[in-house]
N, C-alpha and C positions, 0 to 999 in steps of 0.2 A: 669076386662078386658074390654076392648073398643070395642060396638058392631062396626060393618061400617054401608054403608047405608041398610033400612030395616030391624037393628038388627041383619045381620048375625055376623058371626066370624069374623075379620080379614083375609087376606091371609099371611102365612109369607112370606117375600119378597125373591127372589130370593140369595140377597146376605147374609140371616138368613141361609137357606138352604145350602147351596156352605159352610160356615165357620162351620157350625154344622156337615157338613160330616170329617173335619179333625180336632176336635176336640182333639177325642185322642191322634192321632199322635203328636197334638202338647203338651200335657201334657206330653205323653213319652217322647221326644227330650229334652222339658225343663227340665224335670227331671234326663234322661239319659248324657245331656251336662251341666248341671249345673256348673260343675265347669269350661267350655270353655267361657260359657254365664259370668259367675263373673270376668273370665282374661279381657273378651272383646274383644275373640277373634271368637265370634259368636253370633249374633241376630236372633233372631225367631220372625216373628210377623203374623198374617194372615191380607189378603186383601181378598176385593170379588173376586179376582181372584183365590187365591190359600194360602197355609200354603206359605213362606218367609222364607228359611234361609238364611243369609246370611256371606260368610265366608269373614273375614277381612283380604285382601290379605298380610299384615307383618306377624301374622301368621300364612300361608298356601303357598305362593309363595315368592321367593325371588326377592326383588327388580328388575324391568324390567325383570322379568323371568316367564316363564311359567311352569318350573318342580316343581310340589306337592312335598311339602316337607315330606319324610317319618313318621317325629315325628309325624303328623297330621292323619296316616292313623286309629288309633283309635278311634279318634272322628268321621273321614270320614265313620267306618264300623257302627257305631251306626246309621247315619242318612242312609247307605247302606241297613240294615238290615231295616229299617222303608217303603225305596223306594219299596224294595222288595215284600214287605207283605201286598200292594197298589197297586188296579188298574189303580192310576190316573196315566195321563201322568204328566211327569219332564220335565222342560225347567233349562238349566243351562245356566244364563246369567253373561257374564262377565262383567265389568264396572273399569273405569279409573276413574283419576283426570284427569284437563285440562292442565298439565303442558306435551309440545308432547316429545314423543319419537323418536327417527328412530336410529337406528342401523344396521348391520351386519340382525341380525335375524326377527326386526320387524321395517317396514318402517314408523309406525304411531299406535296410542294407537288403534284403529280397526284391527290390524293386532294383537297385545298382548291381549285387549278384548276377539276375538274370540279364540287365541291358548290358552285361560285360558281357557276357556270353554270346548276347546276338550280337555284338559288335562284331566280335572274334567270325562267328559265322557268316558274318556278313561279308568281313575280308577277304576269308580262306574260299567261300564259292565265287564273288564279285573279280575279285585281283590275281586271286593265285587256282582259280578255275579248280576246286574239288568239287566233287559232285554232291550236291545238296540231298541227295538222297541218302546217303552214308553218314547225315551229322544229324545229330540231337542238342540240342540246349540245356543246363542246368542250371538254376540259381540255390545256392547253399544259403547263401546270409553266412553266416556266424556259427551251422552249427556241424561243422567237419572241421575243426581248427587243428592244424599242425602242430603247432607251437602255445605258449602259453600267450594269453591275451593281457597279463598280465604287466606286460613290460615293454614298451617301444618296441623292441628287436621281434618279438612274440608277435606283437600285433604286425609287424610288415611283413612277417612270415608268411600271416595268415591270410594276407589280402593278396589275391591271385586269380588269373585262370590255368584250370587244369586243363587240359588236351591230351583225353584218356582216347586209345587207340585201343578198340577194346580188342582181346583175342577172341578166336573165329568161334571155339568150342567154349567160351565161359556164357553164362545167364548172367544177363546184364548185374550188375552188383554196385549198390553206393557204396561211397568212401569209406566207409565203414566195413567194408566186407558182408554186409548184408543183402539179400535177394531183394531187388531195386521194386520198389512199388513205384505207383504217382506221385511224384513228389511236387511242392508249390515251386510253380514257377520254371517248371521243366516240359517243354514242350518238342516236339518230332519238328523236324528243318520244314519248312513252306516256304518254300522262297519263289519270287514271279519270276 
């Protein structure tokens, strides 16, 4: 091992610490979603912000829709049962492709962004009993994109919600790795 200066130890760095506290969690998930993770209808990865899952919105929601599709609720209670048994807080963030929207029900991909979100939140306190107090909402729209938006494969990349678990020691941070201000359409869990 590498002394530092004067021979002491190293420090482990903040973001060693923050992935080391949800380690497990993500060895459970990977193992418990395995077969979601092999369809491709689920990524796990950590950041220094937090564990990353992320659900590939074909599926979990239907095209320009915000209702969770039932089929889904099995996989949904495994990562429920993980949020549960976790002090961290949960941010569930929605995200588009750039191709826009506007309908009847949602005027613009920040209008469907965020209603995935409270969908999701809606489930995980209603069905799978997490406590509302630990969740936050985000609507991205279009502009934290994974992948290129430039190509079918691109754009279904990019339509999803994320289910960031965030670590105990980080400041809350967008997908970008940036210190999280108010963002549109991001609002703290109130639920009756």
């Amino acid at each position: 091992m590498m002394k530092g200066p004067g021979g002491s130890e190293p420090k482990k760095t903040n973001d060693a610490v923050n992935e080391a506290e949800l380690v497990p969690s993500l060895q459970y998930l990977t193992s418990a979603l395995a077969a979601e993770i092999q369809n491709g209808e689920i990524e796990l990865h950590m950041e220094p912000r937090g564990l990353v899952v992320s659900l590939r919105q074909a599926a979990f929601f239907p095209s320009g829709g915000d209702t969770v599709d039932p089929k889904t609720y099995a996989s949904l209670d495994k990562i429920g049962a993980t949020l549960r048994n976790l002090p961290n807080g949960v941010r569930l963030e929605g995200h588009t492709d750039s191709v826009p929207i506007h309908t009847a029900r949602f005027r613009s991909n920040w209008d469907l962004s965020a209603a995935r979100s409270i969908a999701m939140l809606d489930l995980f306190v209603d069905r799978f009993q997490v406590p509302a107090q630990r969740l936050a909402v985000a609507g991205y729209a279009d502009t934290a994109p994974v992948d290129s938006n430039d190509t079918d494969q691109g754009r279904a990349h990019n339509r999803r919600v994320d289910i960031v678990i965030l670590a105990q020691q980080v400041l809350l941070k967008t997908p970008d790795g940036e210190p999280k201000r108010s963002a549109p359409g991001e609002h703290k869990a109130e639920h009756k």
